[in-house]
C-alpha positions in Angstrom: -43.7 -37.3 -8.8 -44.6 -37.0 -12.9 -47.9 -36.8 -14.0 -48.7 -35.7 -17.9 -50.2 -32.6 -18.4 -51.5 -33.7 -21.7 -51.4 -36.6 -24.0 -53.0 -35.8 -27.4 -51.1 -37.7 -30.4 -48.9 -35.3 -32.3 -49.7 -32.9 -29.8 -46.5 -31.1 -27.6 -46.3 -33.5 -23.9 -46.3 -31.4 -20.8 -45.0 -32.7 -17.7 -46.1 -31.5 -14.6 -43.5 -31.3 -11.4 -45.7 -32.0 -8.3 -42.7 -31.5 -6.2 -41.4 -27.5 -7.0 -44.8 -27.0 -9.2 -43.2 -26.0 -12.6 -43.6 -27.6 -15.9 -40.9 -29.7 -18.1 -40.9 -29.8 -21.7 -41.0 -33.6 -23.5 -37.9 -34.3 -25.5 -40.0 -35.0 -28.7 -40.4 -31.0 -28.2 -37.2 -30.1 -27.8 -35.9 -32.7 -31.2 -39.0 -30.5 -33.2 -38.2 -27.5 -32.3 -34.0 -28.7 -32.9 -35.1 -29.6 -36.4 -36.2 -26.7 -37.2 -33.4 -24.7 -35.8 -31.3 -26.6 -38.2 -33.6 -25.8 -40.8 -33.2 -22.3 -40.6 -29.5 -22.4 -39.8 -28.6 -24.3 -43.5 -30.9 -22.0 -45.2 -29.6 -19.2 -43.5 -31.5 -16.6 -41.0 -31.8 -13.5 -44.0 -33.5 -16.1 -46.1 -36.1 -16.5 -42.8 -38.9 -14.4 -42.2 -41.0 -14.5 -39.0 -44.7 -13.1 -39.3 -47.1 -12.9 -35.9 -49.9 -10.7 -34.7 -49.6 -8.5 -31.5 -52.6 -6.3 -29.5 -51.9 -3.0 -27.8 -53.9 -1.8 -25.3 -54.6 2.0 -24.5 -53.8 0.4 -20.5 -50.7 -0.5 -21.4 -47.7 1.6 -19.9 -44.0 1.5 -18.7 -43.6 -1.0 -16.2 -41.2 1.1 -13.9 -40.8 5.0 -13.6 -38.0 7.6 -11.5 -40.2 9.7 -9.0 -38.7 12.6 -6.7 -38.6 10.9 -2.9 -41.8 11.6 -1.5 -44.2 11.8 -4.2 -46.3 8.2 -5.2 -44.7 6.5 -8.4 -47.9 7.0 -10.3 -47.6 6.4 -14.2 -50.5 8.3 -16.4 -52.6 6.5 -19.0 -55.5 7.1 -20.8 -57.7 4.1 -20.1 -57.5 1.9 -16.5 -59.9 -0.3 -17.0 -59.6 -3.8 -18.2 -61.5 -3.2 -21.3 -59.4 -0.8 -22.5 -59.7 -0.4 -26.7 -57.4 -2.9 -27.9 -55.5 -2.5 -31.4 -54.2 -5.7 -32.9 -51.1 -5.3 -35.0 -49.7 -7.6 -37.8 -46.1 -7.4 -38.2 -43.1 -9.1 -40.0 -39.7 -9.1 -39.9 -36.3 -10.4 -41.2 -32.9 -11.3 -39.6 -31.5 -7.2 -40.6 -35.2 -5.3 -40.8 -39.0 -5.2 -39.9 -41.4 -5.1 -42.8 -44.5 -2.3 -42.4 -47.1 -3.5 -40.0 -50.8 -3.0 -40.6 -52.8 -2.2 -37.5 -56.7 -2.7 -37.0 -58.6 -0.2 -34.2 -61.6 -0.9 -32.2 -63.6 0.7 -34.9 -61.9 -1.6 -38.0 -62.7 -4.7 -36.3 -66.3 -3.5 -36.0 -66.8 -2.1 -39.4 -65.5 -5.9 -40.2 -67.8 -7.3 -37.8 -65.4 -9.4 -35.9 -63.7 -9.5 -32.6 -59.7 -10.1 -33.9 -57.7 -10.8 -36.6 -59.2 -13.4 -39.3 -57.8 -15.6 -41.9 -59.2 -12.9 -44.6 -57.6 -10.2 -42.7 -54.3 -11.7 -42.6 -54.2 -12.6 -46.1 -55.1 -9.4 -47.1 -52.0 -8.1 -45.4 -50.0 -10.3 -47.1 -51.9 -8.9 -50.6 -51.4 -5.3 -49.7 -48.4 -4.7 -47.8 -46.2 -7.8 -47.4 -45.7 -9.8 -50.7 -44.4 -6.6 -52.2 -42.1 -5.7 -49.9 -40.5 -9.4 -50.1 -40.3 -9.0 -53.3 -38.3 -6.2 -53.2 -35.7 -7.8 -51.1 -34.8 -9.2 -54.4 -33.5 -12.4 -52.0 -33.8 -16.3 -53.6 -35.2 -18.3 -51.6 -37.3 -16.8 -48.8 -39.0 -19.1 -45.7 -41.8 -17.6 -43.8 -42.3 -19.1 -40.4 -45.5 -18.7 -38.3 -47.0 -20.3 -35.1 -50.1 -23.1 -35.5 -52.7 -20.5 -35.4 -55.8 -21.7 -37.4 -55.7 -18.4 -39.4 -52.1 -19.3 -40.5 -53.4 -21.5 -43.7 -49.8 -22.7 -45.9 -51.3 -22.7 -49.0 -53.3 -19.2 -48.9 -50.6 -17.8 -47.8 -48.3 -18.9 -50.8 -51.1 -17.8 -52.7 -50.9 -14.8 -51.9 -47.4 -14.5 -52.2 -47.2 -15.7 -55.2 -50.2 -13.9 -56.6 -48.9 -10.7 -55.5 -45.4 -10.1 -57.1 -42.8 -12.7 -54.5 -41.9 -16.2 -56.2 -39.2 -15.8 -54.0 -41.0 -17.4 -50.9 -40.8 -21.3 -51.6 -41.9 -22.5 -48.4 -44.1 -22.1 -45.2 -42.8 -23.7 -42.1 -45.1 -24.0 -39.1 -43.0 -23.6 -35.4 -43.9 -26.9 -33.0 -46.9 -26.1 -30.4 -45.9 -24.3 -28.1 -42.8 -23.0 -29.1 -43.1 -19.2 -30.2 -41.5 -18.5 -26.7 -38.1 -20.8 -27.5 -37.6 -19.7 -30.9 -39.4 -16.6 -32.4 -37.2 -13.8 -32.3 -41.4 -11.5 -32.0 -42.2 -13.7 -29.3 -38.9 -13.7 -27.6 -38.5 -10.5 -27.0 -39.1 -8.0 -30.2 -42.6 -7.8 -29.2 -41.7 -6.6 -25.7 -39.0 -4.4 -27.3 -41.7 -2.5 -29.6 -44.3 -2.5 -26.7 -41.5 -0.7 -24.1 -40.7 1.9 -27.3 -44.3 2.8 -27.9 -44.7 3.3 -24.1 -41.8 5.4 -23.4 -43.0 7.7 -25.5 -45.9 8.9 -23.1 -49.1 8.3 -22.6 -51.1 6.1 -25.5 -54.3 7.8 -26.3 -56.7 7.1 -28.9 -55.6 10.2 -31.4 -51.4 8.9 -31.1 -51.4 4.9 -30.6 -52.1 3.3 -34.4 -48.9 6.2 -35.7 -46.8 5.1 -32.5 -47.3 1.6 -32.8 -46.1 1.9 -36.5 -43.8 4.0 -36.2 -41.9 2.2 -33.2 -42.3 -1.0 -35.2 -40.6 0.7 -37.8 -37.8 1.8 -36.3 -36.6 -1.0 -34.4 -32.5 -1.6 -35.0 -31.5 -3.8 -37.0 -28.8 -5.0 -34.4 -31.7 -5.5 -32.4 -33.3 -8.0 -34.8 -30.1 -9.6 -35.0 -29.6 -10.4 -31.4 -33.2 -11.8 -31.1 -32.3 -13.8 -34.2 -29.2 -15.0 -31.9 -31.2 -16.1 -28.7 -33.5 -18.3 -30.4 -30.4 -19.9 -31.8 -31.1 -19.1 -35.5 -28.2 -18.7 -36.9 -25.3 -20.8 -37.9 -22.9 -23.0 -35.8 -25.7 -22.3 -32.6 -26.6 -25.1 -30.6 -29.7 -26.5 -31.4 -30.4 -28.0 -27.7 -29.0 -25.3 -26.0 -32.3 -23.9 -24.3 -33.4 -28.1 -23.4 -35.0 -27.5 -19.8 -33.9 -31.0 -18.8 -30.5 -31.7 -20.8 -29.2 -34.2 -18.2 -32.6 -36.5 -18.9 -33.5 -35.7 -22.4 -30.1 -36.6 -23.4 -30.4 -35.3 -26.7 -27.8 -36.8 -29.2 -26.8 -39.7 -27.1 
């Protein structure tokens, strides 16, 4: 038995399984999220930049450990609780390298008086940090793709691009609802990738997170970017369909 899950127009269709209880992606979904796989494919995935925001929080630590036989596999962290200090992180990256993030504490956000990151904030990161550093790709034309957050505005954002030494980004292309998971190479998995990095590195206090966050970030591979770039099927001659859920009933193409 079917039922839908949701039924907004424009909006991404959920269909609920009754019988094993997991959920099924419409084929309107899969056909956006194919179009803009072929998108980036023609354009090509160096000329494709992915931009997202992240929190960290001081709870946060490896999610398996070696212990000698005998002693309890107990993992050390500075803060248990559940409101441990979070610190949100914007970061971007390319198909080959990861731009410099810019990370807000407890203590920024309060100084700001708000509770995450805002429109303003993410512009201004875009002023300060990222336009340049586009720019000095020296790469015609760039694509920035983001997720349908309502701080992700297109035409501030190629303001401040464009305001702020890149012409080279010509576009902003939004992902389908709901589909950060199937085709962001941050979502899926560079966040986890950073997140694992900043945790093997010991315990996150207040005094060591914002330079470990960056500095992981930083020095992710660029074979690493290149693989994530791979399983979301970004790059060329990649099957557009090829994570469909339901192939057999979708019967995309036929």
């Amino acid at each position: 038995m079917v039922r839908s899950a949701a039924a907004t127009a424009g909006a991404d269709v959920l269909l609920l399984c009754c019988l094993c209880g997991s959920y099924s992606v419409a084929p309107s979904t899969c056909d956006s999220i194919a179009e803009l796989r072929r998108q980036i494919q023609v354009v090509g995935a160096d000329h494709v930049i992915f931009l997202d925001e992240v929190p960290f929080k001081l709870n946060e630590a490896e999610d398996h450990t070696l212990v000698v036989p005998g002693q309890q596999p107990i993992i050390e962290v500075a803060e248990n609780t559940t409101y441990a200090p979070r610190y949100d992180m914007i970061a971007a990256c390319t198909h080959t390298q990861t731009f410099p993030p810019i990370i807000f504490t407890p203590a920024d956000r309060a100084a700001l008086g708000v509770s995450g990151i805002t429109q303003k904030m993410f512009v201004k990161y875009i002023q300060d940090v990222l336009a340049q550093a586009c720019g000095a790709l020296d790469r015609y034309p760039l694509y920035l793709v983001l997720d349908r957050a309502s701080i992700h505005n297109e035409a501030k954002i190629l303001e401040a691009f464009h305001d702020n030494g890149c012409q080279e980004l010509v576009a902003v292309w939004k992902m389908p609802p709901r589909a950060a998971k199937r085709m962001s190479p941050l979502d899926n998995a560079l966040f986890h990738h950073w997140k694992q990095a900043v945790r093997k590195r010991g315990m996150v206090t207040e005094q060591n997170v914002v330079t470990w966050m960056a500095d992981e970030w930083n020095n992710l591979l660029s074979r690493l970017l290149r693989s994530q770039y791979r399983h979301c099927g970004l790059v060329r001659w990649h099957d557009v369909y090829f994570d469909c859920p339901r192939p057999a009933a979708h019967k995309h193409g036929s």
